[in-house]
KOLNURO-651935 format. One record per residue (C-alpha): residue in one letter; x, y, z. Coordinates in steps of 0.001 Angstrom, whole numbers, plus 524288, in hexadecimal, padded with zeros to 5 digits. Example, Ala and Ser with C-alpha at 12.3 -4.5 7.8 and 13.67 -1.06 7.14 Angstrom:
2
A8300C7EE6C81E78/S835667FBDC81BE4/
***
This chain:
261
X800008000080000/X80B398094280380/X8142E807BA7F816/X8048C808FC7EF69/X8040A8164C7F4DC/X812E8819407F2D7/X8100A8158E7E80A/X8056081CC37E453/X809FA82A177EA60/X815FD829077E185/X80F448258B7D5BA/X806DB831AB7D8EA/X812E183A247DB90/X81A11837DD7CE73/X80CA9838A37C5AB/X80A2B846267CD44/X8193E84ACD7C960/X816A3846087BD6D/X80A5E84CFD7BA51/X811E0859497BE4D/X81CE0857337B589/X814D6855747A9BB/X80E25862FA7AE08/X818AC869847B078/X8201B867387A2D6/X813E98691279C31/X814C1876067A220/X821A1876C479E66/X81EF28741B7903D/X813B787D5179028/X81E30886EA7940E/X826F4883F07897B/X81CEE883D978021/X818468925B7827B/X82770897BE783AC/X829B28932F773CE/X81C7A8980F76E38/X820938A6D377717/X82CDD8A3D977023/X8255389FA8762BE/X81C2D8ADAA76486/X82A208B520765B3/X82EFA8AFC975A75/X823EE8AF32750A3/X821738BCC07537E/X82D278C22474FC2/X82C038B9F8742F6/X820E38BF3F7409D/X825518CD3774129/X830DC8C95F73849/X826418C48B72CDE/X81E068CF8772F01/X829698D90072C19/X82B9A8D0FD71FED/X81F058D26B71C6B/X819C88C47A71E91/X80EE78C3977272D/X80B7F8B7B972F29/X7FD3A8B838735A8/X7FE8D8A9EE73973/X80C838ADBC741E5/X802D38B5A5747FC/X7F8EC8AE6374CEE/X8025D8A57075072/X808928AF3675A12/X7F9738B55675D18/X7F88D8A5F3761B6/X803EB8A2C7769D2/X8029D8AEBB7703B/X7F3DF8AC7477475/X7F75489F6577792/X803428A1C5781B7/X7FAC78AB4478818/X7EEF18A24E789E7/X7F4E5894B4788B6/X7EAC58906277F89/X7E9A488EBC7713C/X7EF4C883C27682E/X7FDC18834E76C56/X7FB7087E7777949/X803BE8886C78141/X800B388A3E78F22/X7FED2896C6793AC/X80C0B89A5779DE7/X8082B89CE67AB16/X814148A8B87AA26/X80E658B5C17AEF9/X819668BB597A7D0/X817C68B3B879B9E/X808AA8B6D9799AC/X80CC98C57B79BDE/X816908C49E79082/X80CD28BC8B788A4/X8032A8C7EC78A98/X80BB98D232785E9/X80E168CA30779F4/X8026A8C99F77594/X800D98D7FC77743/X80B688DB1077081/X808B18D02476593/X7FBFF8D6BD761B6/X803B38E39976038/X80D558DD44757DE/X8026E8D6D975078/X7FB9B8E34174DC8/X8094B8E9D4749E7/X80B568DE3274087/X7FD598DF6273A86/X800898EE74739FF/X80CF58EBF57315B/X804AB8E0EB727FF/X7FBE58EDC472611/X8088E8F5DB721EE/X80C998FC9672EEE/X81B928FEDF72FF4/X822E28F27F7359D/X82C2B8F9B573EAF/X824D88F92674B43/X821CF8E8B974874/X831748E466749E8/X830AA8EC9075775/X823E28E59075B3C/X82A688D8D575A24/X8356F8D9CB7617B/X82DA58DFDD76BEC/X8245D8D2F576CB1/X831058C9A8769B9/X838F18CF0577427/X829DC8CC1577D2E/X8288D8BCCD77762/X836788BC1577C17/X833FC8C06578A05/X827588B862789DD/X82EAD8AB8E785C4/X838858AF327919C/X82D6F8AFF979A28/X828F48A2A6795B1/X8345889D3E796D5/X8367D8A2C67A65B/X829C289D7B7A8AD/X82D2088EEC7A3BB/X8398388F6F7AB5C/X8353E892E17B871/X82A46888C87B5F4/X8333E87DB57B1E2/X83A9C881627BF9C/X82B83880417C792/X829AB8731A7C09E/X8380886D227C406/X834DE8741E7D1D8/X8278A86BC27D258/X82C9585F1E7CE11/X8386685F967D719/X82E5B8636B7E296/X82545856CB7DCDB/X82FC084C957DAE3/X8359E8521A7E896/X8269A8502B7EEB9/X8252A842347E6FA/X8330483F7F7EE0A/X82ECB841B87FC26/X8236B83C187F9EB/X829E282EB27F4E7/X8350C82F4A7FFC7/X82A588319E80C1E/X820038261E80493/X82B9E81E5280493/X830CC820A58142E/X8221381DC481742/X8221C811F48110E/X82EA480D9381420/X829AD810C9823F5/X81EDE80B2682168/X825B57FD2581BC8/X82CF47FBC5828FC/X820FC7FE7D830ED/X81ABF7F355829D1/X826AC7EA9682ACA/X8279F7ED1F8396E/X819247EBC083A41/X8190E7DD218332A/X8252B7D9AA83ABF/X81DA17DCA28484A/X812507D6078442B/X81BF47C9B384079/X820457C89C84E61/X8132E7CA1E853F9/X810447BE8B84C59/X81CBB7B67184F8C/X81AF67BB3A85E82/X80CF37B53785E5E/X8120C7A9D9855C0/X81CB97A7CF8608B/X8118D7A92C86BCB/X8081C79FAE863A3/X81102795D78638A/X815F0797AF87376/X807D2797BE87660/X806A678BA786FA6/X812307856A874D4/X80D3A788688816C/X7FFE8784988824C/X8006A7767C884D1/X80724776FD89113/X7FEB97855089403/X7F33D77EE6892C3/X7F750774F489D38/X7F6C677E0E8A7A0/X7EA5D780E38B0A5/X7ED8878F048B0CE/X7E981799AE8A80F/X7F56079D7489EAB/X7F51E7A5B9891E0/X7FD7C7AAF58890B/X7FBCE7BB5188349/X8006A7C4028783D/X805637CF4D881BA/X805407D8AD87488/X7F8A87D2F686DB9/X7F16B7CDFD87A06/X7EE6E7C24C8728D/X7EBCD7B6AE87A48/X7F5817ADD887561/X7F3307A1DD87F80/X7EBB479D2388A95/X7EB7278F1488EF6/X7DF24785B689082/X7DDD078BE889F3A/X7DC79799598989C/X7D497794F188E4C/X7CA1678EC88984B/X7C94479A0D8A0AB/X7C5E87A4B7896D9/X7BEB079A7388F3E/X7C51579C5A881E7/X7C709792C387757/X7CFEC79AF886FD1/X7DA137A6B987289/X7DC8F7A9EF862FB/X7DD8D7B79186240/X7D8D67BBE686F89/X7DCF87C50387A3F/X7E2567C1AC886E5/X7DAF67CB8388C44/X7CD777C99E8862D/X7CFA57B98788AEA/X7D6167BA9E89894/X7D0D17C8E189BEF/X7C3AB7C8F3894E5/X7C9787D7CC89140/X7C92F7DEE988611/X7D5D67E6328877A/X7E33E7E14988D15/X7E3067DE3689A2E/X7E8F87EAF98A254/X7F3597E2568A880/X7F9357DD6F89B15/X7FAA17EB538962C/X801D27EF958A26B/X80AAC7E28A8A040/X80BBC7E77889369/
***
């Protein structure tokens, strides 16, 4: 029964670290996974600027950006990003999708033949923000790939106790058992040993006119009474009986024996 629970708590233990684990790198990944589309916004942005200075517009590098962007600031659409718990982050994410639409408007302002100075000074401005907002992202995965290898220490630390102080129980528990079955072993070799001096002494007991009989001191057992005995209290048998419930007619150990005791 105790190595069933052992069992069980440890099997328990390791499926709970293990559940962790897989949630913590699948945090992990989520974080990776938003720091390379920041990165992919930075860079696809400033390609974009460089075709529409040549005079090539591309609509669908747009909505590409509009779509990253909405996405790493809500954590839902169809690239499955997660949203980054990073207070810092979602403040830099804000800002570039402020300054996104502006650069959007410039670069629809430019298809309609505006000059193209101000649009090269626009994009370095909202480069030089995707590259603080990767940096952010990339502070934010660090300090949490320190709280996970901080929580599975603290688990596999926990899971160690745990094992060590299930183990000194049981092993505490084995010797009281041991000691327990080796007691109970004499007991039965003492009343083995008694059994057969009772019986070796009966005959010649049972000779004698007087009342004589034979008690367990520690079990109060009546172990043997003679033929004398056995006509006196009228009983045919003394199999698991008290000495005092035969001789006394008590229900409790005679005062006298206790004090002996």
């Amino acid at each position: 029964m105790r190595r069933k629970l052992f069992l069980i708590v440890l099997t328990t233990s390791l499926l709970l670290s293990s559940i962790i684990s897989i949630y913590v790198i699948h945090n992990l990944q989520g974080n990776a996974r938003v720091i390379n589309y920041t990165g992919v916004v930075r860079g696809a942005a400033q390609r974009l600027i460089k075709q529409e200075l040549s005079n090539k517009p591309n609509d669908k590098l747009v909505k590409k950006i509009d779509d990253i962007i909405d996405e790493l600031q809500t954590g839902h659409g169809e690239l499955g990003l997660i949203r980054l718990a990073s207070d810092d982050f979602q403040e830099n994410m804000t800002q570039m999708k402020f300054d996104w639409e502006g650069l959007k408007k410039e670069i629809y302002l430019v298809r309609e033949g505006r000059d193209n100075g101000n649009l090269y000074f626009y994009s370095e401005a909202f480069f030089e923000l995707a590259d603080d907002t990767v940096h952010s992202a990339e502070l934010y995965s660090e300090k949490s790939v320190y709280s996970a290898e901080g929580t599975l220490i603290i688990l596999n630390l926990a899971l160690a106790i745990l094992v060590f102080f299930i183990y000194k129980y049981n092993t505490k528990q084995e010797k009281i058992r041991k000691k327990l079955e080796k007691e109970e072993e004499n007991n039965k070799q003492r009343k083995v040993q008694l059994a057969r001096l009772a019986e070796n002494m009966r005959a010649p007991l049972n000779d004698i006119s007087e009342l004589l009989y034979i008690v367990d001191l520690e079990t109060y057992d009546l172990l043997f009474i003679n033929e004398t005995g056995m006509k006196i209290f009228e009983v045919d048998s003394i199999y698991g009986k008290k000495c005092y419930k035969v001789l006394q007619g008590r229900d409790a150990p005679c005062n006298f024996v206790l004090t002996a005791i």
